[in-house]
PDB file of N, CA, C and O in Angstrom:
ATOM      1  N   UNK A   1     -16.378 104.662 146.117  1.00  0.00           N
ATOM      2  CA  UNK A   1     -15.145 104.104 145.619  1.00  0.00           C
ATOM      3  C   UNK A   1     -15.443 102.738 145.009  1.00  0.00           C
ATOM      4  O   UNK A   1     -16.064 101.819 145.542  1.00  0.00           O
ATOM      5  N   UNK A   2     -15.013 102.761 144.067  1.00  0.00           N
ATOM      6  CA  UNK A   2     -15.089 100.952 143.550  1.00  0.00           C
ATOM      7  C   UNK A   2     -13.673 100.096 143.342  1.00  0.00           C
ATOM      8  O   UNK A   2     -12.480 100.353 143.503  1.00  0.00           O
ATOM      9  N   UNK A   3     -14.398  99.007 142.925  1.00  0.00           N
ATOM     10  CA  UNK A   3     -12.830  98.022 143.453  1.00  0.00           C
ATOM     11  C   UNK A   3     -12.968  97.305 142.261  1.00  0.00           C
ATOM     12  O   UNK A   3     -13.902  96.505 142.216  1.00  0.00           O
ATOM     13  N   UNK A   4     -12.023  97.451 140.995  1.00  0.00           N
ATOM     14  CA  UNK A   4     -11.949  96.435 139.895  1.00  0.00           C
ATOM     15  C   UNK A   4     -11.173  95.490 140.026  1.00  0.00           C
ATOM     16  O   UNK A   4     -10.001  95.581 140.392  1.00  0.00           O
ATOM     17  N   UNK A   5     -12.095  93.938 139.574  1.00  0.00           N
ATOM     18  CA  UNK A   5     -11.345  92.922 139.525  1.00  0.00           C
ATOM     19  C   UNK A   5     -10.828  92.657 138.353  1.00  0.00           C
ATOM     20  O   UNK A   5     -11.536  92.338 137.397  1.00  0.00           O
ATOM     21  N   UNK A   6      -8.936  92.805 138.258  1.00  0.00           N
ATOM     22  CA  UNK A   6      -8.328  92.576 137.147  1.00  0.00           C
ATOM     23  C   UNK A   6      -8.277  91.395 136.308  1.00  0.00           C
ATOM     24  O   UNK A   6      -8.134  90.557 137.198  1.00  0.00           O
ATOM     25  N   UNK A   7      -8.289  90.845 135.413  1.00  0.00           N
ATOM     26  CA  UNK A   7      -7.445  89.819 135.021  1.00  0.00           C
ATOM     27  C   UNK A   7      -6.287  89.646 134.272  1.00  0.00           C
ATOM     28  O   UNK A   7      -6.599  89.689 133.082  1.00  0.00           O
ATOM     29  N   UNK A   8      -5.114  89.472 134.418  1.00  0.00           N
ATOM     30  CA  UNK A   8      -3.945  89.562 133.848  1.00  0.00           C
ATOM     31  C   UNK A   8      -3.772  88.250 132.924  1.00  0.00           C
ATOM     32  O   UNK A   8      -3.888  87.146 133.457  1.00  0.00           O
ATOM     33  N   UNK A   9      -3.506  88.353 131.605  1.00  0.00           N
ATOM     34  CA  UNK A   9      -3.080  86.943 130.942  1.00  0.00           C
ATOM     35  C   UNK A   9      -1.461  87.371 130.455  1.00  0.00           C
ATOM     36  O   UNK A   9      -1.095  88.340 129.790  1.00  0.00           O
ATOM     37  N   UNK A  10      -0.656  86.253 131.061  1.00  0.00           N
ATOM     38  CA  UNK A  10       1.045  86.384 130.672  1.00  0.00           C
ATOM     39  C   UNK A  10       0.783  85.618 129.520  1.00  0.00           C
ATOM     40  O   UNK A  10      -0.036  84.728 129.292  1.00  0.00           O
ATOM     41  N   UNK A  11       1.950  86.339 128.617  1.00  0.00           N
ATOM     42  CA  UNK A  11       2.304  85.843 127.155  1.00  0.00           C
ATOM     43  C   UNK A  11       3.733  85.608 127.406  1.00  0.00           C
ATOM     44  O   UNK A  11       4.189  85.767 128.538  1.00  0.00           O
ATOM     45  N   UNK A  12       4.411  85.266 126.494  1.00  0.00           N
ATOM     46  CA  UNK A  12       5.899  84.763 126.535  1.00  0.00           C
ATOM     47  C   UNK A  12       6.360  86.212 125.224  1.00  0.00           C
ATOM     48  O   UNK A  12       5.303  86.433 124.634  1.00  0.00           O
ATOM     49  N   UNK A  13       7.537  87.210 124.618  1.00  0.00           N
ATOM     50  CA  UNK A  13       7.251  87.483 123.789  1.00  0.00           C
ATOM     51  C   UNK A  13       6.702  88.666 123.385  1.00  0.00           C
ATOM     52  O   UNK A  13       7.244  89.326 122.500  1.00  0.00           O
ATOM     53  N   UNK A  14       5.466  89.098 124.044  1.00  0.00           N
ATOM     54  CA  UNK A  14       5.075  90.030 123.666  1.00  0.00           C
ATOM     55  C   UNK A  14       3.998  90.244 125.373  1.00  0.00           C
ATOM     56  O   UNK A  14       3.573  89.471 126.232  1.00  0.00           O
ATOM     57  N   UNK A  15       3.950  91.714 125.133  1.00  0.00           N
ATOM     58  CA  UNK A  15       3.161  92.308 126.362  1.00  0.00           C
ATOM     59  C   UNK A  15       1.580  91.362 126.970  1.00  0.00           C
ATOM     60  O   UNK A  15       0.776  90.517 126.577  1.00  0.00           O
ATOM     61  N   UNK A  16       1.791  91.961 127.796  1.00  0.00           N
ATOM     62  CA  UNK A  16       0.270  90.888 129.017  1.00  0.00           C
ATOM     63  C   UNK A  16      -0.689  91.644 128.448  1.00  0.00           C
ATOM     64  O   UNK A  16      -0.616  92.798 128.025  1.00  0.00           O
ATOM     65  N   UNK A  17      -1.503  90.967 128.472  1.00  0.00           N
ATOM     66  CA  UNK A  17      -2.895  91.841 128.919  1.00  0.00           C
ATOM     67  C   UNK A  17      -3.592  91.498 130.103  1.00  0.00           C
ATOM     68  O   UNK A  17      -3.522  90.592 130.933  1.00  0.00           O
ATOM     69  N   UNK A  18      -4.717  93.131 129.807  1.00  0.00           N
ATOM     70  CA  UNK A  18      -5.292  93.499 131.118  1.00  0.00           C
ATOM     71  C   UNK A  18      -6.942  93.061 130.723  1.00  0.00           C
ATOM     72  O   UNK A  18      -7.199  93.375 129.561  1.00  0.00           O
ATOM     73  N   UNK A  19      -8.179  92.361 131.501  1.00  0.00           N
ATOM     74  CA  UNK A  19      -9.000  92.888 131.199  1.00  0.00           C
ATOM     75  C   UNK A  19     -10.529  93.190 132.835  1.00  0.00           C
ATOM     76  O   UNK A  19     -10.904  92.439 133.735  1.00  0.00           O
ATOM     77  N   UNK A  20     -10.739  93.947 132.628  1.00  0.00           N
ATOM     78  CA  UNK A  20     -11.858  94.320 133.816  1.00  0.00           C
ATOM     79  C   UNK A  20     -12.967  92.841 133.694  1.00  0.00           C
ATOM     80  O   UNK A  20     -13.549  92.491 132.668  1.00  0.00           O
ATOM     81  N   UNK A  21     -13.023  92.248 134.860  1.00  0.00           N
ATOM     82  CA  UNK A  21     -13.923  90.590 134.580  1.00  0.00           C
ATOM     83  C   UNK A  21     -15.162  90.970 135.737  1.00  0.00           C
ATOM     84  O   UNK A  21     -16.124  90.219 135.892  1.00  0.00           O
ATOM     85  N   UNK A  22     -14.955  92.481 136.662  1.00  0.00           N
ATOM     86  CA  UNK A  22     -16.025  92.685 137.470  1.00  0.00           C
ATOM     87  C   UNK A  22     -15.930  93.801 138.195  1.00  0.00           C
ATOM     88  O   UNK A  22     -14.891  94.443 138.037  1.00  0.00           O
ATOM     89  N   UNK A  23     -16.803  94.255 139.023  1.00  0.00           N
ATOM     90  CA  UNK A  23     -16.317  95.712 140.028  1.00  0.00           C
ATOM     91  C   UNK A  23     -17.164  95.438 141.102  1.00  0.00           C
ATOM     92  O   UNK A  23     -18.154  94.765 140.814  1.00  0.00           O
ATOM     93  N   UNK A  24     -17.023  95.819 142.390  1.00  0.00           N
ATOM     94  CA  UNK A  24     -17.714  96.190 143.415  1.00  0.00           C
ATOM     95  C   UNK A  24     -17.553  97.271 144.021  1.00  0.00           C
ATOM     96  O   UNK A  24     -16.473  97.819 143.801  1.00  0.00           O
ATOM     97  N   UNK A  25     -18.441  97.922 144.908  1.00  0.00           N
ATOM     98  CA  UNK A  25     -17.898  99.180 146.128  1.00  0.00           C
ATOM     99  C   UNK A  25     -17.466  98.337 147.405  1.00  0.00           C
ATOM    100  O   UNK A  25     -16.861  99.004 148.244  1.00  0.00           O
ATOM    101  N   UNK A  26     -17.660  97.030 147.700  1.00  0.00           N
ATOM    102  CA  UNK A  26     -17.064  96.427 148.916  1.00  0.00           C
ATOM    103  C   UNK A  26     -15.608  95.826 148.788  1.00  0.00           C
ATOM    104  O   UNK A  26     -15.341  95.019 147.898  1.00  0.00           O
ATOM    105  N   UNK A  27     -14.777  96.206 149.616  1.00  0.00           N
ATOM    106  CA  UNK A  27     -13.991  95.268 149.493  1.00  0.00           C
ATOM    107  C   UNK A  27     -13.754  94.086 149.792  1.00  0.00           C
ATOM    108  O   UNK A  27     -12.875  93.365 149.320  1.00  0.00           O
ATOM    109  N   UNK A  28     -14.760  93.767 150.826  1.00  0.00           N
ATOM    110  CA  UNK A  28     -14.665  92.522 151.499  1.00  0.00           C
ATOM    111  C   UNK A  28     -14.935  91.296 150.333  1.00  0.00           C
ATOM    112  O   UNK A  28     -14.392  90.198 150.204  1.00  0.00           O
ATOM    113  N   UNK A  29     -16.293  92.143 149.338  1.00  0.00           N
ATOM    114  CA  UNK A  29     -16.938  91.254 148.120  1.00  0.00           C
ATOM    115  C   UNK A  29     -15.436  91.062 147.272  1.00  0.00           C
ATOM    116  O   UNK A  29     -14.927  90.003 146.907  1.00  0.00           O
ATOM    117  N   UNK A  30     -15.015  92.200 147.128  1.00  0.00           N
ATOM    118  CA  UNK A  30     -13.918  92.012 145.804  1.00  0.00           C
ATOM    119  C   UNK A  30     -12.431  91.369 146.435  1.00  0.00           C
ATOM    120  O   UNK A  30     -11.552  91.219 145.587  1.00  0.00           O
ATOM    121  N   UNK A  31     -12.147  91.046 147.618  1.00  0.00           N
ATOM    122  CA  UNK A  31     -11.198  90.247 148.014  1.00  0.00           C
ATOM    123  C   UNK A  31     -11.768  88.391 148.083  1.00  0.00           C
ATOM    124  O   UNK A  31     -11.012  87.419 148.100  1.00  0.00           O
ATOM    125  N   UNK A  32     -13.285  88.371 148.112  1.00  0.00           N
ATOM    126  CA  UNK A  32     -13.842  86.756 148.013  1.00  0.00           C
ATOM    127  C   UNK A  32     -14.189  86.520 146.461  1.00  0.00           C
ATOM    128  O   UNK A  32     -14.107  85.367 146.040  1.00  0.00           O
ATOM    129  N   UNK A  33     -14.629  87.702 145.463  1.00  0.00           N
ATOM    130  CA  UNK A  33     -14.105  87.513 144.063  1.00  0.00           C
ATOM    131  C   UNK A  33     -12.777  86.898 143.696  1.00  0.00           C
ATOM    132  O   UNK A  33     -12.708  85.844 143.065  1.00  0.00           O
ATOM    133  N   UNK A  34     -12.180  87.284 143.927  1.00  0.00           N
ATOM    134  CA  UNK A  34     -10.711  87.135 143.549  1.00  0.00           C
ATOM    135  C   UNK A  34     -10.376  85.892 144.205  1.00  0.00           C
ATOM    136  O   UNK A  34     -10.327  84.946 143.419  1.00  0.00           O
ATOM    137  N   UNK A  35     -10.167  85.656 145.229  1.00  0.00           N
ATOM    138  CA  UNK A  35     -10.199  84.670 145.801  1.00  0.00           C
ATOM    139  C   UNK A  35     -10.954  83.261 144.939  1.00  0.00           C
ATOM    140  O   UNK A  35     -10.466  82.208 144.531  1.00  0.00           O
ATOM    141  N   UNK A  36     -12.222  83.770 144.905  1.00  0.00           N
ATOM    142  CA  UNK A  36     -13.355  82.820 143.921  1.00  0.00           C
ATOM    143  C   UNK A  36     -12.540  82.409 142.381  1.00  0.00           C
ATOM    144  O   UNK A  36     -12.543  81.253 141.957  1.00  0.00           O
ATOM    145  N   UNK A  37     -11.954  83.405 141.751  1.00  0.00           N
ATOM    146  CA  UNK A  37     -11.130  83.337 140.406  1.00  0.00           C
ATOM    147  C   UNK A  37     -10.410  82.291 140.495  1.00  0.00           C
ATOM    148  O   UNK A  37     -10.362  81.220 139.891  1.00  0.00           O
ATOM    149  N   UNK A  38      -9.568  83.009 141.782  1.00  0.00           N
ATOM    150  CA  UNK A  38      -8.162  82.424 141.697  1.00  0.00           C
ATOM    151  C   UNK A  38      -8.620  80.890 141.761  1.00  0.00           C
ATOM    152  O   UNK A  38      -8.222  80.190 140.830  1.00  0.00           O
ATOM    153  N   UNK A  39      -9.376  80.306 142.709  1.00  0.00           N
ATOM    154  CA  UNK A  39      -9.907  78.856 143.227  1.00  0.00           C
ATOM    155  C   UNK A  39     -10.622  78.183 141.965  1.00  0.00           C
ATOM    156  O   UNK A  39     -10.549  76.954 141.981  1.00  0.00           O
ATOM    157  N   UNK A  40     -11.271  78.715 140.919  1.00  0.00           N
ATOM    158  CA  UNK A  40     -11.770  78.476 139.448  1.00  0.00           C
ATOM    159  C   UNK A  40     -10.409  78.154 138.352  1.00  0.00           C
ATOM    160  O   UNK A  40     -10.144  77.171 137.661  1.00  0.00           O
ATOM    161  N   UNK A  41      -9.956  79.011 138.487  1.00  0.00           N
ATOM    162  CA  UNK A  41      -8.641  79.532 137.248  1.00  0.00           C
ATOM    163  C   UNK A  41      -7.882  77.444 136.836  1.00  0.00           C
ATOM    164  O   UNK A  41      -7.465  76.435 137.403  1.00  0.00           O
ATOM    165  N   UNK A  42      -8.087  77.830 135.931  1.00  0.00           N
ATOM    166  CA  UNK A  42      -7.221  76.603 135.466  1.00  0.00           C
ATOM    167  C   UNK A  42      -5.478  76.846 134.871  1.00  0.00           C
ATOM    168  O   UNK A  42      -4.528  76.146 135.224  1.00  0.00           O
ATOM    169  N   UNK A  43      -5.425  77.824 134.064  1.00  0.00           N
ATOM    170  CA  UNK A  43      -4.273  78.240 133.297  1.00  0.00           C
ATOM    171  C   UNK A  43      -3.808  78.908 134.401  1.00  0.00           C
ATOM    172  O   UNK A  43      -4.461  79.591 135.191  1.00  0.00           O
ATOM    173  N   UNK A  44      -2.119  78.558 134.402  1.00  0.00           N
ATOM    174  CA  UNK A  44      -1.094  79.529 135.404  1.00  0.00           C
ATOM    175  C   UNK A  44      -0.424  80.537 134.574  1.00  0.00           C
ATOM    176  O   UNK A  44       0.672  80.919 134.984  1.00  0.00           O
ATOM    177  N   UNK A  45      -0.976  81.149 133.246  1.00  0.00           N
ATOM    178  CA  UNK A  45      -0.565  82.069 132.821  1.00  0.00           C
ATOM    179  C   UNK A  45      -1.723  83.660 132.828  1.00  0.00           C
ATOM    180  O   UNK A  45      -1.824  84.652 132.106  1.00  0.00           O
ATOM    181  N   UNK A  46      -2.490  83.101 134.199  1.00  0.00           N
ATOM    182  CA  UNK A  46      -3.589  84.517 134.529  1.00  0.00           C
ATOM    183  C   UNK A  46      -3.345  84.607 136.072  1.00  0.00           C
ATOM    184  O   UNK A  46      -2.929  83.765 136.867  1.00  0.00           O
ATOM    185  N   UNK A  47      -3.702  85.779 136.216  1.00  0.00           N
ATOM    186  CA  UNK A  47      -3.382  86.116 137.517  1.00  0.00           C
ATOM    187  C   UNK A  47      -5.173  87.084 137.449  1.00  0.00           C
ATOM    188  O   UNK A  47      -5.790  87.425 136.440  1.00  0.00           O
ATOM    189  N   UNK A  48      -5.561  87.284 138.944  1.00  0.00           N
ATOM    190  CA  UNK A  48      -6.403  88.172 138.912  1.00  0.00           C
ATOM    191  C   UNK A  48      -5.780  89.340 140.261  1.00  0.00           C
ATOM    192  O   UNK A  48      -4.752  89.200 140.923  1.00  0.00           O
ATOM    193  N   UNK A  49      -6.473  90.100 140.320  1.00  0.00           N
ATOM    194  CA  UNK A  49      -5.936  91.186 141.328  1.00  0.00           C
ATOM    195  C   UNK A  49      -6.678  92.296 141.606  1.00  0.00           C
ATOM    196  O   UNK A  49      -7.060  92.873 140.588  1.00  0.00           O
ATOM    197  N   UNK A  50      -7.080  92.892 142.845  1.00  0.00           N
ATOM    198  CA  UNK A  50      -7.842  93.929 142.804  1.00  0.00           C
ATOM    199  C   UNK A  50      -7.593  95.578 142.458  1.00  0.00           C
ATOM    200  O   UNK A  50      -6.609  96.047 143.030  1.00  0.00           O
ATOM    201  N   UNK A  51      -8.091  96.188 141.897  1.00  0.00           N
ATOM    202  CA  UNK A  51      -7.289  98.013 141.817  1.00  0.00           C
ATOM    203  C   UNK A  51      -8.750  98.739 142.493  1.00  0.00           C
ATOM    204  O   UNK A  51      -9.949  98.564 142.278  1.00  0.00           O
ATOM    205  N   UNK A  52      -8.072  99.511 143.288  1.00  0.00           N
ATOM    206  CA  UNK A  52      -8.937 100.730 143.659  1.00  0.00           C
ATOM    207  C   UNK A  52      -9.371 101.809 142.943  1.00  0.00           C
ATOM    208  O   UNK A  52      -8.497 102.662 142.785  1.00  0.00           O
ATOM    209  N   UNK A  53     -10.661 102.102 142.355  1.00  0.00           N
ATOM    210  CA  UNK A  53     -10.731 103.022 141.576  1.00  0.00           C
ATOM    211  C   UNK A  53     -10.824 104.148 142.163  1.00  0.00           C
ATOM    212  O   UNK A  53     -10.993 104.125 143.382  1.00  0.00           O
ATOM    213  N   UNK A  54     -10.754 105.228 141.582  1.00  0.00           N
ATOM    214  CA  UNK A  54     -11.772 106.599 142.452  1.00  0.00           C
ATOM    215  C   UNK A  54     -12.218 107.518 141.248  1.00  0.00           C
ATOM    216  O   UNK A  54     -11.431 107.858 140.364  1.00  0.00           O
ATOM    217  N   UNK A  55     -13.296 107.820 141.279  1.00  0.00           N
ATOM    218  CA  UNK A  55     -13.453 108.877 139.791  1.00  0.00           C
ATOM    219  C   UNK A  55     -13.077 110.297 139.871  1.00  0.00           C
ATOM    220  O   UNK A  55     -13.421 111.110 140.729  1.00  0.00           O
ATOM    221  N   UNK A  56     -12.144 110.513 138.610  1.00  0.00           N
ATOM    222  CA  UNK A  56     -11.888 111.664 138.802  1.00  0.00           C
ATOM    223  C   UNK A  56     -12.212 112.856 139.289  1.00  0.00           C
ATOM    224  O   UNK A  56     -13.380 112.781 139.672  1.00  0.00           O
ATOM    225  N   UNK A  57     -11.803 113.858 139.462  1.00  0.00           N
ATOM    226  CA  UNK A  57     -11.975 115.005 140.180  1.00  0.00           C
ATOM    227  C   UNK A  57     -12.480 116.069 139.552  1.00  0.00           C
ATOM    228  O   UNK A  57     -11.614 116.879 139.223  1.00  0.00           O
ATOM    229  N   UNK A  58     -13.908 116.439 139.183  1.00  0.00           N
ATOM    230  CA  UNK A  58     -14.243 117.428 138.547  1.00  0.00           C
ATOM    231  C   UNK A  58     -14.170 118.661 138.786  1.00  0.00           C
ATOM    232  O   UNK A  58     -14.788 118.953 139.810  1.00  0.00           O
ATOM    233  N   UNK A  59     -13.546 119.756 138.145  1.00  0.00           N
ATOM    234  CA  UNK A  59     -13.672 120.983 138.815  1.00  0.00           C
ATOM    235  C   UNK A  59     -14.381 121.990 138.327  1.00  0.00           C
ATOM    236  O   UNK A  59     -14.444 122.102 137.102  1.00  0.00           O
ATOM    237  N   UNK A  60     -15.091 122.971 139.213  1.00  0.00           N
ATOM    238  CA  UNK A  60     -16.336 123.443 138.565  1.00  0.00           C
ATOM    239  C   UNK A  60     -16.080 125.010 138.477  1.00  0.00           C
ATOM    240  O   UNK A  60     -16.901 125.766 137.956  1.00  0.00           O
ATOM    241  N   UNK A  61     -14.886 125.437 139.025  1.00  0.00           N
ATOM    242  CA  UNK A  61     -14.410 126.866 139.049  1.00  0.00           C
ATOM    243  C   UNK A  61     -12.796 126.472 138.377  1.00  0.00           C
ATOM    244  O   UNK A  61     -12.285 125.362 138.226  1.00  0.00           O
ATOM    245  N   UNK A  62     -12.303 127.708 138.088  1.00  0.00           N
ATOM    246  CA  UNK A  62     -11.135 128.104 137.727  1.00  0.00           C
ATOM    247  C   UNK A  62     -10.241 128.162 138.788  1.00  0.00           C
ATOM    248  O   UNK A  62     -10.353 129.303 139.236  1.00  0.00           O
ATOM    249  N   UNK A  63      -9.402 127.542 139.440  1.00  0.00           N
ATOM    250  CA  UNK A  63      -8.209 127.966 140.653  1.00  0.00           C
ATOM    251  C   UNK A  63      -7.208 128.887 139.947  1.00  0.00           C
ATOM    252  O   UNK A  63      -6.656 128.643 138.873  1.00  0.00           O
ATOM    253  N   UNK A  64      -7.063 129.912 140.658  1.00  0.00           N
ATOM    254  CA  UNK A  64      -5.796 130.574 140.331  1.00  0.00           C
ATOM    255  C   UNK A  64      -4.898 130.443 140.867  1.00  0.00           C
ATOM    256  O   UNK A  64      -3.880 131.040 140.520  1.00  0.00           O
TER     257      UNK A  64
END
């Protein structure tokens, strides 16, 4: 499982953006990332945040 660290930039106006700034499989790492951001970050129009990934589900037969 991996854990992407988001970064959100607010606009006034028109839609946010999103962009991927890192990933780990720990969460413990990707909750002291974020943490680390947030404690760096100068502008109060970014937010960072973690998402859980999981990779899709391949299927290798037909289910009926």
């Amino acid at each position: 499982m991996q854990y992407l660290i988001i970064k959100e930039k607010i606009y006034d106006g028109i839609e946010n953006s999103y962009f991927v700034v890192n990933q780990t499989t720990d969460i413990d790492k990707a909750n002291n990332m974020v943490q680390g951001y947030n404690l760096i970050k100068t502008d109060d129009t970014i937010l960072y945040s973690i998402v859980k990934y999981e990779s899709p589900l391949i299927l290798t037969q037909e289910v009926a």
